[in-house]
PDB file of N, CA, C and O in Angstrom:
ATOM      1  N   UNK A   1     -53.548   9.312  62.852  1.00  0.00           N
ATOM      2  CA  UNK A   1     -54.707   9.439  62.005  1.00  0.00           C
ATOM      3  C   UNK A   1     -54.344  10.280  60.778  1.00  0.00           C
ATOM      4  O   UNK A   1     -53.939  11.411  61.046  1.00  0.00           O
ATOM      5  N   UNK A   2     -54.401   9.990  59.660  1.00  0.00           N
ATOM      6  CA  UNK A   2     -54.379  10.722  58.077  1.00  0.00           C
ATOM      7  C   UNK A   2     -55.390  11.098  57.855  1.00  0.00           C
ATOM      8  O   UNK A   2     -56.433  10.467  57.681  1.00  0.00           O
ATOM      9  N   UNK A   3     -55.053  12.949  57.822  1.00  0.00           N
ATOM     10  CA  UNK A   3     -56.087  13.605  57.495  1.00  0.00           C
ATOM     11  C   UNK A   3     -56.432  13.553  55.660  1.00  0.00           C
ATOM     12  O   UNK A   3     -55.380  13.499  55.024  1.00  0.00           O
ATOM     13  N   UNK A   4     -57.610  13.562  54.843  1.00  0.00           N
ATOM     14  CA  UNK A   4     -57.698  13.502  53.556  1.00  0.00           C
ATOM     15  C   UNK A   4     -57.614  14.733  53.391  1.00  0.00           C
ATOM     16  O   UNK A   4     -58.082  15.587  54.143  1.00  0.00           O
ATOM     17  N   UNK A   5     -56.872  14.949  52.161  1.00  0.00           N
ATOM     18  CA  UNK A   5     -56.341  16.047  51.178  1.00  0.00           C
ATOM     19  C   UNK A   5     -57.708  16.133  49.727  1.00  0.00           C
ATOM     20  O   UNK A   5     -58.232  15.209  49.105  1.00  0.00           O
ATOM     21  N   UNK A   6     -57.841  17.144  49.653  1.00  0.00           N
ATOM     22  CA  UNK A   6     -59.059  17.024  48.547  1.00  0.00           C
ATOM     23  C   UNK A   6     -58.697  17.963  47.625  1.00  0.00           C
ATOM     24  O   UNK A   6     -58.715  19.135  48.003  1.00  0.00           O
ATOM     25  N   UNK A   7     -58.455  17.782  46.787  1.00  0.00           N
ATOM     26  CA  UNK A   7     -58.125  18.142  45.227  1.00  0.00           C
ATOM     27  C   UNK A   7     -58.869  18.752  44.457  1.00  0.00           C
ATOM     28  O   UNK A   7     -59.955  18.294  44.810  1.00  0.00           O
ATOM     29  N   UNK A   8     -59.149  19.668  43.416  1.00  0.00           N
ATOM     30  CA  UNK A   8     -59.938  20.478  43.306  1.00  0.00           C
ATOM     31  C   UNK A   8     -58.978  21.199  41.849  1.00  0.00           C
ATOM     32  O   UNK A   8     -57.814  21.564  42.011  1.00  0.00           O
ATOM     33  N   UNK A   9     -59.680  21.310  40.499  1.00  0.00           N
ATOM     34  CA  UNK A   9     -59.386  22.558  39.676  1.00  0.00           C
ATOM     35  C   UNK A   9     -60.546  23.369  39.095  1.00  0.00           C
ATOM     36  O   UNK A   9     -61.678  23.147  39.524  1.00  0.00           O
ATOM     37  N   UNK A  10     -60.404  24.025  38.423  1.00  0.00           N
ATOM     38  CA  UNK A  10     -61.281  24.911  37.871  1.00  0.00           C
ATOM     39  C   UNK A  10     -62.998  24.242  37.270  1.00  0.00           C
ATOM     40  O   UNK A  10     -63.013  23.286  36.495  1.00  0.00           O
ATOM     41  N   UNK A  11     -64.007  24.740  37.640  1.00  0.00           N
ATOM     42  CA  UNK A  11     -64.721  23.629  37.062  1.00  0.00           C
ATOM     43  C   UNK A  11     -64.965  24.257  35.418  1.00  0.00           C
ATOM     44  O   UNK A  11     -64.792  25.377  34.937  1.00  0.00           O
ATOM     45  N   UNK A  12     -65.527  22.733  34.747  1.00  0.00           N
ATOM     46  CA  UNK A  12     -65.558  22.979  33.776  1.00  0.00           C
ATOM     47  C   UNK A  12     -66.205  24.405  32.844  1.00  0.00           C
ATOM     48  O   UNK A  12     -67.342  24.704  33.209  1.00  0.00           O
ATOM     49  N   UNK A  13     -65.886  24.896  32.219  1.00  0.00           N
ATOM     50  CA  UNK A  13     -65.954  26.223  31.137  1.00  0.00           C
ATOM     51  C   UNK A  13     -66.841  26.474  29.621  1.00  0.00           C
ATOM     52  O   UNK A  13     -66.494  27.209  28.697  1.00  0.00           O
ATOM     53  N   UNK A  14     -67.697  25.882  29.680  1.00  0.00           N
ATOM     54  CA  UNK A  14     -67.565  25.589  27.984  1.00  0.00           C
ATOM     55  C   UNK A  14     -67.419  26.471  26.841  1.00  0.00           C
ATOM     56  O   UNK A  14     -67.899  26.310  25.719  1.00  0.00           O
ATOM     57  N   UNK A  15     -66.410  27.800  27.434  1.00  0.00           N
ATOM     58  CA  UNK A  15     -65.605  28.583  26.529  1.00  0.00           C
ATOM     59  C   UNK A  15     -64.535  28.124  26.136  1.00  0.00           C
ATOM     60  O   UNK A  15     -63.920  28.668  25.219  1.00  0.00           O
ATOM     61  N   UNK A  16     -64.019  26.838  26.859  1.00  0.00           N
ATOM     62  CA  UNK A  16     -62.928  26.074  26.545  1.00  0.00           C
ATOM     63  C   UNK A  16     -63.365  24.387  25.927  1.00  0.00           C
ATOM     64  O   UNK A  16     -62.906  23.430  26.552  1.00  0.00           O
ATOM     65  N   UNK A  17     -64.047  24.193  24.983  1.00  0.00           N
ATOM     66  CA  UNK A  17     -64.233  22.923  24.922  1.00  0.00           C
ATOM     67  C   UNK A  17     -63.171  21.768  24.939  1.00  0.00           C
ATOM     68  O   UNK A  17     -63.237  20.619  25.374  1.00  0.00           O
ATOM     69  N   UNK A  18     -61.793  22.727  24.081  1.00  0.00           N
ATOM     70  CA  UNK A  18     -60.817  21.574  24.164  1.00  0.00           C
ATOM     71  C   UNK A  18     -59.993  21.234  24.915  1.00  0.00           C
ATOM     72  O   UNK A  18     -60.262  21.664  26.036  1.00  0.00           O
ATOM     73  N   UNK A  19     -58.727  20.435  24.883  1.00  0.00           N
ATOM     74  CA  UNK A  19     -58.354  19.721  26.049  1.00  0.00           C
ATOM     75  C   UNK A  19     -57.336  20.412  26.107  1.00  0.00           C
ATOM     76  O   UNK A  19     -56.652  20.062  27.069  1.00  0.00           O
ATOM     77  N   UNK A  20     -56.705  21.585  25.296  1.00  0.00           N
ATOM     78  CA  UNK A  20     -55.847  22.579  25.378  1.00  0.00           C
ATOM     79  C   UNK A  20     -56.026  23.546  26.157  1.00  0.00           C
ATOM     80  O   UNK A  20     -56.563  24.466  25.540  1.00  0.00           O
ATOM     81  N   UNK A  21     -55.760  23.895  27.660  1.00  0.00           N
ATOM     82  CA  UNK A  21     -56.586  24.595  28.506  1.00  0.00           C
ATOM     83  C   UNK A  21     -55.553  25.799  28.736  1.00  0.00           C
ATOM     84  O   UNK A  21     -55.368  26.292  29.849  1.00  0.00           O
ATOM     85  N   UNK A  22     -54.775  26.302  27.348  1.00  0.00           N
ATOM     86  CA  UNK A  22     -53.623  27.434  27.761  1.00  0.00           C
ATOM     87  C   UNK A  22     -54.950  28.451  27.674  1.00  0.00           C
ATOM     88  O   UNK A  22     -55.414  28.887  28.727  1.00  0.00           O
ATOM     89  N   UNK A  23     -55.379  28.715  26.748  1.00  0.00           N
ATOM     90  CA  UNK A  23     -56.520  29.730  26.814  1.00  0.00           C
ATOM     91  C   UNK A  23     -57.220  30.072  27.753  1.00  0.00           C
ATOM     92  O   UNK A  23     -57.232  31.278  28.002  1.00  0.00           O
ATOM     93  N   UNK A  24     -58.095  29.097  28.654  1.00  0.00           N
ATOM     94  CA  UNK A  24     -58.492  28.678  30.165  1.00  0.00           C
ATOM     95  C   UNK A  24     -57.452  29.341  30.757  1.00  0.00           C
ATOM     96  O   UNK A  24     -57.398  30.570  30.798  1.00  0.00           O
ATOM     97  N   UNK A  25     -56.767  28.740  31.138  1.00  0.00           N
ATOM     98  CA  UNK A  25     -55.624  29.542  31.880  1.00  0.00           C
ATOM     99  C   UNK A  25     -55.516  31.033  31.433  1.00  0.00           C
ATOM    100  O   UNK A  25     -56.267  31.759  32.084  1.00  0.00           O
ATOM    101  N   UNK A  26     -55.049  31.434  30.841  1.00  0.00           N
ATOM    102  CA  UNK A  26     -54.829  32.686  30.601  1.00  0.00           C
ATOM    103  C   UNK A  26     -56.258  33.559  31.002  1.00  0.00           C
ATOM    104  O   UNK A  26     -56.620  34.498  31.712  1.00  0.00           O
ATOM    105  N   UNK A  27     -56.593  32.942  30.399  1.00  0.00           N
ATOM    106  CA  UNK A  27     -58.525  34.385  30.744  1.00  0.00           C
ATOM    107  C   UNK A  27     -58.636  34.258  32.101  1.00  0.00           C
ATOM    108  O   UNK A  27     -58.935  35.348  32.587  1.00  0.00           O
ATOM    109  N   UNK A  28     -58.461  32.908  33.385  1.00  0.00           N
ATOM    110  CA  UNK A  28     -58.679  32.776  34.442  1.00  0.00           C
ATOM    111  C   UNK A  28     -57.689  33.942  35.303  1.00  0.00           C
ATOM    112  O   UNK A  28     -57.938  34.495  36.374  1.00  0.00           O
ATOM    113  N   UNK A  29     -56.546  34.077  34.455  1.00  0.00           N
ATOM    114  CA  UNK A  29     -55.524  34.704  35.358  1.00  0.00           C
ATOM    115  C   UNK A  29     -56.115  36.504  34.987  1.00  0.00           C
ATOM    116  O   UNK A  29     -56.019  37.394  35.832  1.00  0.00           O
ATOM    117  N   UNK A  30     -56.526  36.658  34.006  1.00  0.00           N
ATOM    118  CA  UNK A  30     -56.919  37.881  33.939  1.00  0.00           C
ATOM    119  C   UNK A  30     -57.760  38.253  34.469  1.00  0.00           C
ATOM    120  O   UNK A  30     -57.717  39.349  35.027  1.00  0.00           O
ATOM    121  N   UNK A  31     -59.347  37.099  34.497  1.00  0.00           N
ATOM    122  CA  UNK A  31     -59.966  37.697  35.430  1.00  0.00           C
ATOM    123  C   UNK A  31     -59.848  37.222  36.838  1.00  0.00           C
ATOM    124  O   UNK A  31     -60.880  36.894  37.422  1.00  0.00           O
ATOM    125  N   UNK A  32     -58.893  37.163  37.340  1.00  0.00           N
ATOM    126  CA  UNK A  32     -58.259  37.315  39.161  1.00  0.00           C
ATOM    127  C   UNK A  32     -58.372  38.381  38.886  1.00  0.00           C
ATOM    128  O   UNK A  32     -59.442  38.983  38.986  1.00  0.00           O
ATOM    129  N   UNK A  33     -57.065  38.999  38.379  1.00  0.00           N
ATOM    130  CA  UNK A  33     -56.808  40.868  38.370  1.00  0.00           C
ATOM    131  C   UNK A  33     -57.416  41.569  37.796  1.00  0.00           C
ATOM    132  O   UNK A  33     -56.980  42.709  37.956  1.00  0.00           O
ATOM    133  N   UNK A  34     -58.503  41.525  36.970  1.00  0.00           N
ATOM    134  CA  UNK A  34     -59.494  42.229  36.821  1.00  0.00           C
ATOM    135  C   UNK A  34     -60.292  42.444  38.499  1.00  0.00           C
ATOM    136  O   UNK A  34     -60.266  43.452  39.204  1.00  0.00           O
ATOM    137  N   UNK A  35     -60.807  41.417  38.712  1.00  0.00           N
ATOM    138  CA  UNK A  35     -61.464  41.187  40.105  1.00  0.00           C
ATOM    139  C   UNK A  35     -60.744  41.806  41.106  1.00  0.00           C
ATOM    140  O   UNK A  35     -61.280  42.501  41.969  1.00  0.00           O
ATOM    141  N   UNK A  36     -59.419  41.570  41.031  1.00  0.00           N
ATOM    142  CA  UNK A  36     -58.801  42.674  42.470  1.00  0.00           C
ATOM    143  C   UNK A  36     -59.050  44.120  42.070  1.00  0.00           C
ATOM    144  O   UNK A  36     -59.323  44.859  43.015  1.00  0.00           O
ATOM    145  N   UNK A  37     -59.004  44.773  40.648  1.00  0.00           N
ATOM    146  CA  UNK A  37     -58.140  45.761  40.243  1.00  0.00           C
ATOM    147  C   UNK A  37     -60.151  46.179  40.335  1.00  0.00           C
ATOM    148  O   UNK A  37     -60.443  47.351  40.097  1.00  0.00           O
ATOM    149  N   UNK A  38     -60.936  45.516  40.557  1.00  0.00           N
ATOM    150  CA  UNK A  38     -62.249  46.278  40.698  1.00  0.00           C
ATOM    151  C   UNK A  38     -62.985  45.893  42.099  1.00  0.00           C
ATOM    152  O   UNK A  38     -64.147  46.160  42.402  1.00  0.00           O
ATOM    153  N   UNK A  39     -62.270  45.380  42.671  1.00  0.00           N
ATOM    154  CA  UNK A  39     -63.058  45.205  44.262  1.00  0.00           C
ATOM    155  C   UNK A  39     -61.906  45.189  45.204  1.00  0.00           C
ATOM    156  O   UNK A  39     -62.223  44.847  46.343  1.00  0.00           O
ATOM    157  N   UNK A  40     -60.893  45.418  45.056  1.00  0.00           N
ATOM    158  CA  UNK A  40     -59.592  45.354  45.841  1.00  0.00           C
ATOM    159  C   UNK A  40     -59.514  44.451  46.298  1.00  0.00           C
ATOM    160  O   UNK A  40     -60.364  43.582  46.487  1.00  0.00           O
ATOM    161  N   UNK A  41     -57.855  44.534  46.706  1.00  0.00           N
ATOM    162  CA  UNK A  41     -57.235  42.958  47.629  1.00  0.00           C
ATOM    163  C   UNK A  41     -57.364  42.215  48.519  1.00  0.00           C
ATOM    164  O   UNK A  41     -56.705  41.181  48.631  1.00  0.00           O
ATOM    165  N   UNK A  42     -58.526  42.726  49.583  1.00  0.00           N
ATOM    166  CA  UNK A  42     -59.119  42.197  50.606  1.00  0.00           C
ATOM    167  C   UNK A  42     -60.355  41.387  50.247  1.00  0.00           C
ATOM    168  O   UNK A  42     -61.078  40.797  51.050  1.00  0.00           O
ATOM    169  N   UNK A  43     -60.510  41.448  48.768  1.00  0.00           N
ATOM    170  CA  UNK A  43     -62.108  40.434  48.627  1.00  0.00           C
ATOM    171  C   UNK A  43     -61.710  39.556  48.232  1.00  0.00           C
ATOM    172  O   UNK A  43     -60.747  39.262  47.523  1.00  0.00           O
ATOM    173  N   UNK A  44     -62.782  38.871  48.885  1.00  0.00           N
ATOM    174  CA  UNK A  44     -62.406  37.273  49.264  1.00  0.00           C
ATOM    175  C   UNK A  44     -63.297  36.892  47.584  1.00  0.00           C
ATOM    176  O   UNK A  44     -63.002  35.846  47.005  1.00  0.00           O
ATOM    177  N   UNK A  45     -64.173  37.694  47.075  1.00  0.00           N
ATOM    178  CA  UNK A  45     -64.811  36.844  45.872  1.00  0.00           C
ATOM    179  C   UNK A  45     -63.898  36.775  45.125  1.00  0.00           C
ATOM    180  O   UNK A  45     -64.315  35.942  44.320  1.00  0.00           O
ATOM    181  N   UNK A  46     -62.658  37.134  44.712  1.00  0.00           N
ATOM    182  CA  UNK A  46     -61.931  37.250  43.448  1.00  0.00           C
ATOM    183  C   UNK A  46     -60.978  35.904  44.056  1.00  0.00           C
ATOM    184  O   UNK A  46     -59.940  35.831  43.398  1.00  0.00           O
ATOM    185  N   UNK A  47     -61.043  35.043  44.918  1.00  0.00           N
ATOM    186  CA  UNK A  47     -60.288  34.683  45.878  1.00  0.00           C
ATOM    187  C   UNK A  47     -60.413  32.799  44.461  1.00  0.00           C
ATOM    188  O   UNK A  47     -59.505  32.045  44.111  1.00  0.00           O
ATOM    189  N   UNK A  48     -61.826  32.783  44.128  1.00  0.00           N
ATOM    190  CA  UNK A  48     -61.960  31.766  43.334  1.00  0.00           C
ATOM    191  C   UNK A  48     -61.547  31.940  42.259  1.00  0.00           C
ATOM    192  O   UNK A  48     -62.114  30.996  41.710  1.00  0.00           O
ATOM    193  N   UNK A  49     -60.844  32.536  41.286  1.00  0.00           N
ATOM    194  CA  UNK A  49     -60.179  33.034  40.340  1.00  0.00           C
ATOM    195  C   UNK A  49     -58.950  32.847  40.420  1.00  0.00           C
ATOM    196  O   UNK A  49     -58.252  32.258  39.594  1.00  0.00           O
ATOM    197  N   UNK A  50     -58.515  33.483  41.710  1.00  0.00           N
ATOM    198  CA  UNK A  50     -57.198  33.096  41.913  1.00  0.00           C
ATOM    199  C   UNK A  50     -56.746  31.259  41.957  1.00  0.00           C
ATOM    200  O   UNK A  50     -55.742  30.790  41.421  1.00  0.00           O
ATOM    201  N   UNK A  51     -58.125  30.217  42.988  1.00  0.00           N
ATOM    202  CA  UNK A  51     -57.514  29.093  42.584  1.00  0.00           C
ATOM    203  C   UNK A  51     -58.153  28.601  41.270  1.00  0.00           C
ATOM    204  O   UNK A  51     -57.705  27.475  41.053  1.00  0.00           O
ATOM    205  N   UNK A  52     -58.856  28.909  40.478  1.00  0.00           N
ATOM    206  CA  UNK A  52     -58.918  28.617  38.782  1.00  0.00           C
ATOM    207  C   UNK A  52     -57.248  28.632  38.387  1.00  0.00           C
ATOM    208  O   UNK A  52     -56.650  27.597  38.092  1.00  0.00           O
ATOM    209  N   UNK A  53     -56.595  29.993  38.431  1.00  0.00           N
ATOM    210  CA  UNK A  53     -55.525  29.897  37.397  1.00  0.00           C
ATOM    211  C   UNK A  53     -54.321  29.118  37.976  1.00  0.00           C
ATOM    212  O   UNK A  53     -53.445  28.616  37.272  1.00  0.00           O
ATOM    213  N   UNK A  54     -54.367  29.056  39.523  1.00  0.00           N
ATOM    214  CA  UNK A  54     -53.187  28.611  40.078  1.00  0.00           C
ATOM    215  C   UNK A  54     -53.539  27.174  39.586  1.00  0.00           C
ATOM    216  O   UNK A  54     -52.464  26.702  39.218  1.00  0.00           O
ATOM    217  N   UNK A  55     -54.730  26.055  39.363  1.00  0.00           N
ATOM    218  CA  UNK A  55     -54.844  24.668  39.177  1.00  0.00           C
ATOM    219  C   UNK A  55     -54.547  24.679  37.602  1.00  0.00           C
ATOM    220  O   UNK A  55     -54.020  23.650  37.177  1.00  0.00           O
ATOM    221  N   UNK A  56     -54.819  25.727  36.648  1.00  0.00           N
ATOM    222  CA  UNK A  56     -54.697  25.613  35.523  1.00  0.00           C
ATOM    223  C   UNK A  56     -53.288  26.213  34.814  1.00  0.00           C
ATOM    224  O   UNK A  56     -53.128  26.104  33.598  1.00  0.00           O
ATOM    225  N   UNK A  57     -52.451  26.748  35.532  1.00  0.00           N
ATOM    226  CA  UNK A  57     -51.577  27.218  34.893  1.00  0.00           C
ATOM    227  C   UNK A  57     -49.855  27.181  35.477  1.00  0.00           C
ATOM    228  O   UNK A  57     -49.499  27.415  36.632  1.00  0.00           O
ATOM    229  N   UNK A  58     -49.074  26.862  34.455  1.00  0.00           N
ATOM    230  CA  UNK A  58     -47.720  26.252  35.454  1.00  0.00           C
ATOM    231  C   UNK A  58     -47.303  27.647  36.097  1.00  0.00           C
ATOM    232  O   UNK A  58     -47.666  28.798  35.852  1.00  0.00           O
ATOM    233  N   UNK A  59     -46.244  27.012  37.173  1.00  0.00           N
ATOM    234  CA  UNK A  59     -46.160  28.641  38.083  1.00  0.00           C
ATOM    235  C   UNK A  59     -44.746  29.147  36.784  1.00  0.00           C
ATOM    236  O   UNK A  59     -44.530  30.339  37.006  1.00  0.00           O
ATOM    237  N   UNK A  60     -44.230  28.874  36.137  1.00  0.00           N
ATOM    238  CA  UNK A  60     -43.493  29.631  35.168  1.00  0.00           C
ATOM    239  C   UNK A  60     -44.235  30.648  34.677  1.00  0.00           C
ATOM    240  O   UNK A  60     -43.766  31.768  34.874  1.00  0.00           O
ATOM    241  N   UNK A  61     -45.426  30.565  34.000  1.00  0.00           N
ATOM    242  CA  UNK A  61     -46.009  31.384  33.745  1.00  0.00           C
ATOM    243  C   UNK A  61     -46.371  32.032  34.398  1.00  0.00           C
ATOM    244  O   UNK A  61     -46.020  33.203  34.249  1.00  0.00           O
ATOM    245  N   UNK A  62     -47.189  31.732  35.401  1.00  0.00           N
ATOM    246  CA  UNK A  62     -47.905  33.045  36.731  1.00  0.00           C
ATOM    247  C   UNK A  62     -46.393  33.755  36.383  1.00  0.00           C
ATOM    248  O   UNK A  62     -46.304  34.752  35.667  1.00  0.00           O
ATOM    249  N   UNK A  63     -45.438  33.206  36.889  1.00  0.00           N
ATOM    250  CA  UNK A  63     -44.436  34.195  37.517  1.00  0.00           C
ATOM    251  C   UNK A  63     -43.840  35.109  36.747  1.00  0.00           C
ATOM    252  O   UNK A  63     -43.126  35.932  37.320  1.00  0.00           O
ATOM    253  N   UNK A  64     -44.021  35.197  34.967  1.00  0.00           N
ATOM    254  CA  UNK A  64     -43.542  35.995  33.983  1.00  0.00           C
ATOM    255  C   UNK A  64     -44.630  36.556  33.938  1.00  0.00           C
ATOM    256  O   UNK A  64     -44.336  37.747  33.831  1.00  0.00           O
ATOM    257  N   UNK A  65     -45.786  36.460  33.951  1.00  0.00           N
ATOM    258  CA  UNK A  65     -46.813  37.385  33.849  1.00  0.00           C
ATOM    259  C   UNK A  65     -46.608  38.328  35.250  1.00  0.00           C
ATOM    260  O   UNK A  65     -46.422  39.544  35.204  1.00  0.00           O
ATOM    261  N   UNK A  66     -46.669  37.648  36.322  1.00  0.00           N
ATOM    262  CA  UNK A  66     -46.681  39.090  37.348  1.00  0.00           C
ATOM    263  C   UNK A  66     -45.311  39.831  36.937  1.00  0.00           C
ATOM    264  O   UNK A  66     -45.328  41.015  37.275  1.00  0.00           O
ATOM    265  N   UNK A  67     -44.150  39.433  36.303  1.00  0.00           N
ATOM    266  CA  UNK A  67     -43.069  39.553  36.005  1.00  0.00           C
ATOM    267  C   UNK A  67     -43.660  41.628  35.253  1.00  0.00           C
ATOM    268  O   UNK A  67     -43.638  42.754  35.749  1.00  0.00           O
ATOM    269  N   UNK A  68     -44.120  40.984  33.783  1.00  0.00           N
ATOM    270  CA  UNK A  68     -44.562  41.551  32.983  1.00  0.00           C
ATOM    271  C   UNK A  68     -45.497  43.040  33.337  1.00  0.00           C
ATOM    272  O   UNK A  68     -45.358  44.178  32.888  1.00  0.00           O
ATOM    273  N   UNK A  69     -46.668  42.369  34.519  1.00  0.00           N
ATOM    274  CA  UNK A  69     -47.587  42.963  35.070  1.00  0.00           C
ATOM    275  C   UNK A  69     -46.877  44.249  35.524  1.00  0.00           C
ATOM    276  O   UNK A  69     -47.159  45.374  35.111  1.00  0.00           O
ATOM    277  N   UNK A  70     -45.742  43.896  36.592  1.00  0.00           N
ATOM    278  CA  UNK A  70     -45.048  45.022  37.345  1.00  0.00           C
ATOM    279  C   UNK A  70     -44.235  45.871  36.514  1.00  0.00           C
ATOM    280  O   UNK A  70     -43.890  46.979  36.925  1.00  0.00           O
ATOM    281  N   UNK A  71     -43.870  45.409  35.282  1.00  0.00           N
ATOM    282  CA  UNK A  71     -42.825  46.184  34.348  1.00  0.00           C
ATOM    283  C   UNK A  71     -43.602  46.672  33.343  1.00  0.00           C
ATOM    284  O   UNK A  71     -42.950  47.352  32.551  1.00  0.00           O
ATOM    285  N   UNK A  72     -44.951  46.557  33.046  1.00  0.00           N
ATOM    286  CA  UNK A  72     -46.242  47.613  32.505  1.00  0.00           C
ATOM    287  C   UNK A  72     -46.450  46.381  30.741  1.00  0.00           C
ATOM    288  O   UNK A  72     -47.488  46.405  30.080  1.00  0.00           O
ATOM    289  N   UNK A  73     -45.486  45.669  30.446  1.00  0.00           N
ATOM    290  CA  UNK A  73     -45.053  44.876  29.397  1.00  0.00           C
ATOM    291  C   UNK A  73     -46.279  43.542  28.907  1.00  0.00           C
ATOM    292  O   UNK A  73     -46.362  42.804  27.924  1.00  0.00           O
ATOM    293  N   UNK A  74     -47.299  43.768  30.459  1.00  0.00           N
ATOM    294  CA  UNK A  74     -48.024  42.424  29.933  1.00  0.00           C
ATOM    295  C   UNK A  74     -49.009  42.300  28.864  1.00  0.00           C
ATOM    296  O   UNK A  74     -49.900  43.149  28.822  1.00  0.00           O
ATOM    297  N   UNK A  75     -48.985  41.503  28.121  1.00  0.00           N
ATOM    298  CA  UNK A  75     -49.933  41.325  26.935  1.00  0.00           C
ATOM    299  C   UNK A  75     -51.348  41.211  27.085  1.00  0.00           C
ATOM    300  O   UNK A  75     -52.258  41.706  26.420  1.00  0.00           O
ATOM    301  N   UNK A  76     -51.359  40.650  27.838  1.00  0.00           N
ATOM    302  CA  UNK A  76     -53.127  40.793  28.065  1.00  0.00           C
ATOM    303  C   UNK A  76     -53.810  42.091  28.630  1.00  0.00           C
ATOM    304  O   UNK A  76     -53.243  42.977  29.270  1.00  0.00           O
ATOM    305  N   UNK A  77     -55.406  42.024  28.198  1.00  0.00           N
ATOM    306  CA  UNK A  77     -56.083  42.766  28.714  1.00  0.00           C
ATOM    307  C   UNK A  77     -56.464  42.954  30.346  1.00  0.00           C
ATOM    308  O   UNK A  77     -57.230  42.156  30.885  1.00  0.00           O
ATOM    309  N   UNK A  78     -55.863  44.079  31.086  1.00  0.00           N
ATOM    310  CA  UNK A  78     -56.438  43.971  32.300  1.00  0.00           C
ATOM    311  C   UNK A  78     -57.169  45.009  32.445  1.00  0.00           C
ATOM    312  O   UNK A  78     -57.817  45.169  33.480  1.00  0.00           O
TER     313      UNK A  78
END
């Protein structure tokens, strides 16, 4: 029996109207860690943030930003 797989990204924003969704991405990933860095790592609400940026953003990036994050270097606002 094949279980169905269900697919899912960020729902739509209309701070992002266009089809360029680096911006989307980026604000989604900030506010994850905003959301941990104000309710800590055990809440599950910041938990939808986290899959916003993971559907919207390639893992190259996640991974230079936490890169950045840990070495104090990151550009964005957290």
């Amino acid at each position: 029996m094949l279980s169905q797989i269900e697919l899912k990204t960020a729902p739509v924003d209309f701070r992002f109207p266009t089809t360029n969704q680096t911006r989307h991405c980026f604000t989604r990933y900030i506010e994850f860690h905003r959301c941990v860095a104000a309710k800590g790592e055990e809440s599950n609400e910041c938990e939808r943030f986290a899959k916003y940026y993971r559907s919207l953003c390639p893992g190259e990036w996640i991974e230079r930003w936490d890169e950045q994050r840990e070495n104090g270097s990151f550009p964005g606002p957290l």
